[in-house]
ZAMIPA-310722 format. One line per field, with one value per atom (N, C-alpha, C, O): residue number from 1; residue in three letters; atom name; y, x, z. Coordinates in Angstrom, 2 decimals. Layout:
N
i = NUM  ...
aa = ALA  ...
at = CA  ...
yy = Y  ...
xx = X  ...
zz = Z  ...
% end
This chain:
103
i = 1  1  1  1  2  2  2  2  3  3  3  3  4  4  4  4  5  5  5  5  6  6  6  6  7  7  7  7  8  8  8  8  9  9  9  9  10  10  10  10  11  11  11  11  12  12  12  12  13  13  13  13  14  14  14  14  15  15  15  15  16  16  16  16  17  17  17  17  18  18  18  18  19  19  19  19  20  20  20  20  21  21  21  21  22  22  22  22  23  23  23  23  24  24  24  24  25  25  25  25  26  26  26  26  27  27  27  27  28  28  28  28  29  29  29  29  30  30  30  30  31  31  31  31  32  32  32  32  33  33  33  33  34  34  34  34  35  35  35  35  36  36  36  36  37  37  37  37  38  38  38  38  39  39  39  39  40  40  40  40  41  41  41  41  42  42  42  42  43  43  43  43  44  44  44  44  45  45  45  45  46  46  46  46  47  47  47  47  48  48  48  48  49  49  49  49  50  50  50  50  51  51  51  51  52  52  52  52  53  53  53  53  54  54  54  54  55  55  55  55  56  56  56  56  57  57  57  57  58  58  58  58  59  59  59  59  60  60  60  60  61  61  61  61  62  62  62  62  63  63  63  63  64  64  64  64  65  65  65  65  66  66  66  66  67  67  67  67  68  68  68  68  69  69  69  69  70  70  70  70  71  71  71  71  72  72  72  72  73  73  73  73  74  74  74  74  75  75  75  75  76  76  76  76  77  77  77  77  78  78  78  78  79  79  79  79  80  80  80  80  81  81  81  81  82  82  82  82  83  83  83  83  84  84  84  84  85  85  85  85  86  86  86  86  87  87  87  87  88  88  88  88  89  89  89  89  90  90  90  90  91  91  91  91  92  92  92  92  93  93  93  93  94  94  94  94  95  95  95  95  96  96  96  96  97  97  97  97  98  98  98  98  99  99  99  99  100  100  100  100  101  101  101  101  102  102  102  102  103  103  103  103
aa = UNK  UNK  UNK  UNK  UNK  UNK  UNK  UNK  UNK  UNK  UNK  UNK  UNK  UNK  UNK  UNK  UNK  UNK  UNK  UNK  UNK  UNK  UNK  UNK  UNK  UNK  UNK  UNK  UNK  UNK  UNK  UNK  UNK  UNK  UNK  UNK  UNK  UNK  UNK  UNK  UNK  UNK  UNK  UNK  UNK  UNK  UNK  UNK  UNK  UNK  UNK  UNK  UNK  UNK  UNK  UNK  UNK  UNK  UNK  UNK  UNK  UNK  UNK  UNK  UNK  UNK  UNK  UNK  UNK  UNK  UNK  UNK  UNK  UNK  UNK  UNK  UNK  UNK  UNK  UNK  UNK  UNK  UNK  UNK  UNK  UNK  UNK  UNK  UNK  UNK  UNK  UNK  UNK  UNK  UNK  UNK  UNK  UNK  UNK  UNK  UNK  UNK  UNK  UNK  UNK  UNK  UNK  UNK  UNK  UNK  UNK  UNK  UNK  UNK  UNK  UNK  UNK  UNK  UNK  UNK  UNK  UNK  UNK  UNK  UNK  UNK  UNK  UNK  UNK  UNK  UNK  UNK  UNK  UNK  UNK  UNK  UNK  UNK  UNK  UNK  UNK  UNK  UNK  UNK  UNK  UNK  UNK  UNK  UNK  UNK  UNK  UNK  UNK  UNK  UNK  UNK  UNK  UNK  UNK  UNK  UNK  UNK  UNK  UNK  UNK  UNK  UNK  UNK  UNK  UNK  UNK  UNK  UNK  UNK  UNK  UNK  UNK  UNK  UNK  UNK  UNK  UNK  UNK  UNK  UNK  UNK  UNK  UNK  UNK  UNK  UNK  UNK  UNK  UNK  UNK  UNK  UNK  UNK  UNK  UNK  UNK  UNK  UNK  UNK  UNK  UNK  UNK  UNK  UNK  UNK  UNK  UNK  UNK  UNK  UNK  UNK  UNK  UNK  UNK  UNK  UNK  UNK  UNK  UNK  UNK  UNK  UNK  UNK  UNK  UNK  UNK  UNK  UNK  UNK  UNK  UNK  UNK  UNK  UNK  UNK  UNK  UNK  UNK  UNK  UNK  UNK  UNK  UNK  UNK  UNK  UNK  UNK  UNK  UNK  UNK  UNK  UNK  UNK  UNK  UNK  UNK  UNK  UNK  UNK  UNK  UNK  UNK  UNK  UNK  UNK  UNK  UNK  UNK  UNK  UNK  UNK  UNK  UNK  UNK  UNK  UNK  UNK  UNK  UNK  UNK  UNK  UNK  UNK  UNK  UNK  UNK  UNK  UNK  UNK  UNK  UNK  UNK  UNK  UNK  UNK  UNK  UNK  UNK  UNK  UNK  UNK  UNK  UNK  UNK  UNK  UNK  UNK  UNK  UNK  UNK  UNK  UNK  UNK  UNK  UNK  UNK  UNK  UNK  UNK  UNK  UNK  UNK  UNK  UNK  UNK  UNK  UNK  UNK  UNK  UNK  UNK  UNK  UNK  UNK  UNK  UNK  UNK  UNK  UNK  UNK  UNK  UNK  UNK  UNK  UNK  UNK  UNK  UNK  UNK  UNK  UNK  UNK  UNK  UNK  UNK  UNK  UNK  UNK  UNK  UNK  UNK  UNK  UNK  UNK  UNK  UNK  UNK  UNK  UNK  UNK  UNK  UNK  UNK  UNK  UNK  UNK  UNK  UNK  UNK  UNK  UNK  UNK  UNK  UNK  UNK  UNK  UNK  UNK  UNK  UNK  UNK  UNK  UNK  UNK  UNK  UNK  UNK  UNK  UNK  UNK  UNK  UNK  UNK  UNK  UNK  UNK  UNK
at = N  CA  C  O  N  CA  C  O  N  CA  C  O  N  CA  C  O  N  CA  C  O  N  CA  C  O  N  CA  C  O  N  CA  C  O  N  CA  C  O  N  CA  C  O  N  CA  C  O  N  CA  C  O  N  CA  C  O  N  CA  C  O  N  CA  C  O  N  CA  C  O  N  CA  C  O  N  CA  C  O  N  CA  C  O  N  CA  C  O  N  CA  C  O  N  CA  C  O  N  CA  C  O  N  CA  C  O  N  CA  C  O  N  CA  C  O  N  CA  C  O  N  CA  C  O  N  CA  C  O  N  CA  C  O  N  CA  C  O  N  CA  C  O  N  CA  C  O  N  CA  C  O  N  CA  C  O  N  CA  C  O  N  CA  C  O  N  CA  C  O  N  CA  C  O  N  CA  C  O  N  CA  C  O  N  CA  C  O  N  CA  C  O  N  CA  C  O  N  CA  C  O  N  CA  C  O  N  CA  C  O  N  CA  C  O  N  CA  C  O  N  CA  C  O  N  CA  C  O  N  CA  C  O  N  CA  C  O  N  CA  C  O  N  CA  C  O  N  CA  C  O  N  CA  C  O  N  CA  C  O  N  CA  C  O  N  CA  C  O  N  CA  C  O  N  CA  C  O  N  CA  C  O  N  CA  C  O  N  CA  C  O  N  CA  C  O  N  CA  C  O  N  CA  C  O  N  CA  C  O  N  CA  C  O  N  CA  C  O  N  CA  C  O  N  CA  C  O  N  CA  C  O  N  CA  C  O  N  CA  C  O  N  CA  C  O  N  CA  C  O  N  CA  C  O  N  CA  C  O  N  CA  C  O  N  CA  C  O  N  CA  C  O  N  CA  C  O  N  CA  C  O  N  CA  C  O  N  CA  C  O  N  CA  C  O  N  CA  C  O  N  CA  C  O  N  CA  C  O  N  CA  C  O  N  CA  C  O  N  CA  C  O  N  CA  C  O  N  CA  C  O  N  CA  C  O  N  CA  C  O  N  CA  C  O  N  CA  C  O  N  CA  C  O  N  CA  C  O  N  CA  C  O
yy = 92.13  92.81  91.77  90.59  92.21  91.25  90.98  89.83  91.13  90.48  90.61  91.26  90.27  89.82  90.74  90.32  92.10  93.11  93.21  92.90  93.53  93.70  95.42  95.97  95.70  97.12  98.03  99.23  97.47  98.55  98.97  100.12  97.31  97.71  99.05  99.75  99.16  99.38  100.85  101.55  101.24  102.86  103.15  104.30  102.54  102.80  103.29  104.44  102.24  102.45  104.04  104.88  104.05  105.18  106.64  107.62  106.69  107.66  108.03  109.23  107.34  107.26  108.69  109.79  108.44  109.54  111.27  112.35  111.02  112.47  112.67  113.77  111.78  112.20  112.49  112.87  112.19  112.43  113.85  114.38  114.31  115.37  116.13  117.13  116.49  117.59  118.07  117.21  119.59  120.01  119.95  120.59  119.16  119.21  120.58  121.28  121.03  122.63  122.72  123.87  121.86  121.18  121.59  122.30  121.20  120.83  122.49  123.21  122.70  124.20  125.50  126.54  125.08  126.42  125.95  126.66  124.92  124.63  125.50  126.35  124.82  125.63  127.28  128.06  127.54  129.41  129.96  131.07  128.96  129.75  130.67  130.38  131.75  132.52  131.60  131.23  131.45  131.05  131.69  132.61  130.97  132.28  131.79  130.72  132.11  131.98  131.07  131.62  129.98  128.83  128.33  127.84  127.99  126.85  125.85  126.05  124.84  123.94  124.23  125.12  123.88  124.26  122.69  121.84  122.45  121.66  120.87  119.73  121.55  121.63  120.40  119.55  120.29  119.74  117.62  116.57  117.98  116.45  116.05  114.98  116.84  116.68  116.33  116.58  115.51  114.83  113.30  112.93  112.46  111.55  111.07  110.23  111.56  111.37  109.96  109.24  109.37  107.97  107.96  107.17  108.80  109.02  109.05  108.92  109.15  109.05  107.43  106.81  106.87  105.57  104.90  103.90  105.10  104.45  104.37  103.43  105.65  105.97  105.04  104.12  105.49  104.59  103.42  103.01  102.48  101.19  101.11  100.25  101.65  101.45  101.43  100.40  102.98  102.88  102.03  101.96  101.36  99.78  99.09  98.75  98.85  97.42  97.28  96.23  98.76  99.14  99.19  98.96  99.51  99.56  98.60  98.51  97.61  96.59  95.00  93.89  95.46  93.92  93.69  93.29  93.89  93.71  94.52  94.94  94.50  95.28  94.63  95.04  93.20  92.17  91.51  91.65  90.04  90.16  91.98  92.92  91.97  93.15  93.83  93.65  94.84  96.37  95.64  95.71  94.93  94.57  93.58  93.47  92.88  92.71  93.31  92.77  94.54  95.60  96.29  96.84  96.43  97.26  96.64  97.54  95.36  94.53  93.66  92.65  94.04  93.75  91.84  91.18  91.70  89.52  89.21  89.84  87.61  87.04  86.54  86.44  86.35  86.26  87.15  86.82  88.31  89.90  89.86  90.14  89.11  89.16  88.33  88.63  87.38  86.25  86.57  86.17  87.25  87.49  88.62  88.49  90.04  90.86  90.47  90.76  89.50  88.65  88.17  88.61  87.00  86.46  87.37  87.11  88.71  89.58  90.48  91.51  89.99  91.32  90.47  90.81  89.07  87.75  87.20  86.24  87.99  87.23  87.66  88.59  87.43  87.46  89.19  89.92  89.22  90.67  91.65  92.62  91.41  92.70  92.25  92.44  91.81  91.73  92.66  93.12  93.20  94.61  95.94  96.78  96.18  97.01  98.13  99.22  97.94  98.96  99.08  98.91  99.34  99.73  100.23  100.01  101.20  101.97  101.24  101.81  100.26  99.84  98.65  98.13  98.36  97.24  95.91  94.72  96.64  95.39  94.76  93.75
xx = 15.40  14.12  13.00  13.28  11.70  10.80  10.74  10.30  10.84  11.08  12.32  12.72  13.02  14.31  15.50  16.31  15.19  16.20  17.57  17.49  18.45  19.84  19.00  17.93  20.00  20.30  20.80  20.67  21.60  22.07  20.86  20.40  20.06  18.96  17.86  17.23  17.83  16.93  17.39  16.69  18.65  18.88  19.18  18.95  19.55  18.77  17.63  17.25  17.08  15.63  14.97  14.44  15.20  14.82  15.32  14.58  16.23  17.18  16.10  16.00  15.58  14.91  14.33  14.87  12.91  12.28  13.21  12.77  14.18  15.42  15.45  15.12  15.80  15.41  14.85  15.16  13.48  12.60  11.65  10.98  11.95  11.80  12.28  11.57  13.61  14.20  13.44  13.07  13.21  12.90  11.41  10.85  10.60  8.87  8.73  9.51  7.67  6.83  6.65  6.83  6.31  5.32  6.53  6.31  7.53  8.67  9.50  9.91  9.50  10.27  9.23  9.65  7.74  6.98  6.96  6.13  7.60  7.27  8.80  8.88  10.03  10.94  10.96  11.72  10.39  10.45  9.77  10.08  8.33  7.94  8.82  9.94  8.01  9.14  8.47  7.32  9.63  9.45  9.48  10.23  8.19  7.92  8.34  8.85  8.43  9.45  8.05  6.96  8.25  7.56  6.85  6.01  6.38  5.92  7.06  8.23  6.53  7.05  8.24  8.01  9.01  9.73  9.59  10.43  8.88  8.41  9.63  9.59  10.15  11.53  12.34  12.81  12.46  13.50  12.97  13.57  11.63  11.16  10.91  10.37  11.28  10.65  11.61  11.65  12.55  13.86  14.02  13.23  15.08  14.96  16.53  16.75  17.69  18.73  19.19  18.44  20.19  20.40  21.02  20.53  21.97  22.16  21.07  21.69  19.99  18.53  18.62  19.31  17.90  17.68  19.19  19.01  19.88  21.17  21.21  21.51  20.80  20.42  20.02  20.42  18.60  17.20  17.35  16.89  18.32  17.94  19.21  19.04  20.13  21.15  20.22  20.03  19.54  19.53  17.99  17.66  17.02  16.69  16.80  16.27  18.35  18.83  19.68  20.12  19.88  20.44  19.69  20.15  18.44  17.48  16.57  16.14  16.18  15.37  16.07  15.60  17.08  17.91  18.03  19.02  17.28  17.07  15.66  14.92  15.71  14.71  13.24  12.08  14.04  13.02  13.42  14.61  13.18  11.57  11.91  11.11  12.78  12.88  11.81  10.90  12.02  11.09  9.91  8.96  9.60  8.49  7.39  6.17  8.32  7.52  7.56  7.26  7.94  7.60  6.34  5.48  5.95  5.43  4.44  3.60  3.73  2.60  2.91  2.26  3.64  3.48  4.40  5.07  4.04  4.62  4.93  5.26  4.72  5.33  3.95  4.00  2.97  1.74  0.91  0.09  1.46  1.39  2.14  1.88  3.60  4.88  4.48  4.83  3.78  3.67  2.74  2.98  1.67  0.79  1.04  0.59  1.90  2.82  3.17  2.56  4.33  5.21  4.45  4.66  3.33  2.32  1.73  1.75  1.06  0.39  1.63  1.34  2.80  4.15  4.51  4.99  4.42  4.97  3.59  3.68  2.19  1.51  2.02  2.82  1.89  1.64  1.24  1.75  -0.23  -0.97  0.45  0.70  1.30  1.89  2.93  3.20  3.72  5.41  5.79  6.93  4.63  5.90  4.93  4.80  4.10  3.45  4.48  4.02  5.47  6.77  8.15  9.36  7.50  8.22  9.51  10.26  9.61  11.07  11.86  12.89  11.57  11.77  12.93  12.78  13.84  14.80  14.12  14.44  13.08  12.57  11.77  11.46
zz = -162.05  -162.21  -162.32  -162.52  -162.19  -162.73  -163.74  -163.65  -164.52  -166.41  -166.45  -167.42  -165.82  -166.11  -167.16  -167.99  -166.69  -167.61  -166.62  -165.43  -167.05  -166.38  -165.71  -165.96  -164.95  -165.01  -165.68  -165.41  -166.86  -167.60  -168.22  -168.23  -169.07  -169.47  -168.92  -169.70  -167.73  -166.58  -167.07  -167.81  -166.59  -167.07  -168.36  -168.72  -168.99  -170.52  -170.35  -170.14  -170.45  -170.57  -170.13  -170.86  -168.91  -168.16  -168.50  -168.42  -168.76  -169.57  -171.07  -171.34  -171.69  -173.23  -172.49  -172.67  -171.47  -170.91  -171.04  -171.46  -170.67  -170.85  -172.19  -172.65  -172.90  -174.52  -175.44  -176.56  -174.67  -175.35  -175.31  -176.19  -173.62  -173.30  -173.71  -173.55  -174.49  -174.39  -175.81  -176.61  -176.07  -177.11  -177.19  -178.08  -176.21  -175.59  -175.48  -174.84  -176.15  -175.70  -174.57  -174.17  -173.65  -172.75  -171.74  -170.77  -171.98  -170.71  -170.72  -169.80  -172.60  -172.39  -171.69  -171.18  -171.83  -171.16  -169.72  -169.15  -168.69  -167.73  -167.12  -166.24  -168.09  -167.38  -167.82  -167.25  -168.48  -168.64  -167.69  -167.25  -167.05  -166.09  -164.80  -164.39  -164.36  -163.55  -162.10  -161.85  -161.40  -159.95  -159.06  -158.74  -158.33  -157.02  -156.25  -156.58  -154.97  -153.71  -152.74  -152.60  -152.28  -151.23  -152.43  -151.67  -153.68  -154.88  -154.81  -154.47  -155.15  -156.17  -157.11  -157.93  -157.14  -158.27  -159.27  -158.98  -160.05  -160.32  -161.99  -162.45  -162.26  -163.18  -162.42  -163.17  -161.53  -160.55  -160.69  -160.51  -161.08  -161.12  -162.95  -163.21  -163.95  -164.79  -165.86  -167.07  -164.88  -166.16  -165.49  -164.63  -165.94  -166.06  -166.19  -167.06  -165.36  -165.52  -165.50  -164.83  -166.04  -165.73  -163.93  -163.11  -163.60  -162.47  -161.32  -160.27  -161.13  -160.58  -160.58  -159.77  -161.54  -161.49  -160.88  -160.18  -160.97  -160.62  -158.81  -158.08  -158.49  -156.92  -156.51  -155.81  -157.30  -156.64  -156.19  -155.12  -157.35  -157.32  -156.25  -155.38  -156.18  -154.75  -153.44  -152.80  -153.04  -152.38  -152.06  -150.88  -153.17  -152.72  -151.74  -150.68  -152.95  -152.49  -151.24  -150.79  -150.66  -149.57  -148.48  -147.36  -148.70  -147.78  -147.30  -146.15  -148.63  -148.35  -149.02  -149.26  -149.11  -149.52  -151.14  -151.74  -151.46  -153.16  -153.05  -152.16  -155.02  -155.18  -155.58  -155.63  -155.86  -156.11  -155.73  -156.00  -154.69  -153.89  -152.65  -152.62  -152.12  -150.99  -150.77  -149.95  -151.76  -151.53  -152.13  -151.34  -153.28  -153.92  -153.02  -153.20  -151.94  -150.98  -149.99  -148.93  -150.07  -147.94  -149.12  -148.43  -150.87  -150.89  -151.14  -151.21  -151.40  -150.88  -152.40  -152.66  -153.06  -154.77  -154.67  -155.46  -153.67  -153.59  -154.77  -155.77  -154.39  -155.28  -156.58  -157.81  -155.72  -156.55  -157.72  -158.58  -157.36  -158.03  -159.55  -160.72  -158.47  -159.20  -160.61  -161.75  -160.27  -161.26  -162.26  -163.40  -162.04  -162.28  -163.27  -164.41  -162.86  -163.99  -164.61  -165.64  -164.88  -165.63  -166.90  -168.03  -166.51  -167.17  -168.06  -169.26  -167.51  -168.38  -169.31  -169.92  -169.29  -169.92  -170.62  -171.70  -170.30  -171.57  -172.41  -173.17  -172.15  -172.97  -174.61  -174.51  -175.46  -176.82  -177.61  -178.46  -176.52  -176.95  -176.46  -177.18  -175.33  -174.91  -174.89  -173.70  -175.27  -175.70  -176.50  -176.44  -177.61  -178.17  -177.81  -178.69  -176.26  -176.17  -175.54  -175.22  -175.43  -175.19  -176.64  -176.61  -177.41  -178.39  -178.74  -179.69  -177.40  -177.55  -176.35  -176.00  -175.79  -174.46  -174.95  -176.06  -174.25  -174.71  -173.45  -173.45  -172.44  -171.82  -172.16  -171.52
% end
C-alpha cells in the first residue's frame, strides 16, 4: 500500500465501516424503504464486506499489475502524488488523525 499497511491490515480496516453501520438509523430507514421497480436499489452499496475489498484489490492487481505503482499510476495519482500523501499521513499533525484505523 502507500503507507505501507499489509492487506490484512487493509480489510480490517475496511470491514470497521460494516461495523459500524450496523444498528445506524440512517442505514436501518434506508433498508426499510419499499423498492420500486427501475430505482436504485441503493442497500446493495451501503456495506462494507471484507469479501469486497478482497475482490477489489485482486482484481487491481489483476488488471493493472499491482495496486501500487499499477492502477495508482493508470489513475494519474504517480509517484510524486505518492510522495507527497505519504509526507502529509507521516507528518506529526496526522499520524493519529485515523483513530480507529490500524493504518
Amino acid at each position: 500500500s502507500v503507507i505501507g499497511a499489509t492487506d490484512e491490515d487493509i480489510f480490517e480496516d475496511y470491514c470497521l465501516s460494516e461495523c459500524m453501520r450496523k444498528g445506524s438509523a440512517a442505514v436501518d430507514a434506508m433498508q426499510n424503504r419499499e423498492k420500486k421497480p427501475g430505482r436504485l436499489d441503493r442497500t446493495a452499496f451501503a456495506g462494507a464486506p471484507k469479501d469486497a475489498m478482497i475482490a477489489t484489490l485482486a482484481f487491481l492487481r489483476n488488471e493493472y499489475g499491482s495496486v501500487c505503482p499499477g492502477y495508482l499510476d493508470f489513475i494519474g495519482f504517480d509517484s510524486e502524488w505518492r510522495s507527497r500523501f505519504q509526507r502529509y499521513f507521516n507528518s506529526p499533525a496526522n499520524v493519529n488523525a485515523f483513530p480507529l484505523s490500524k493504518m
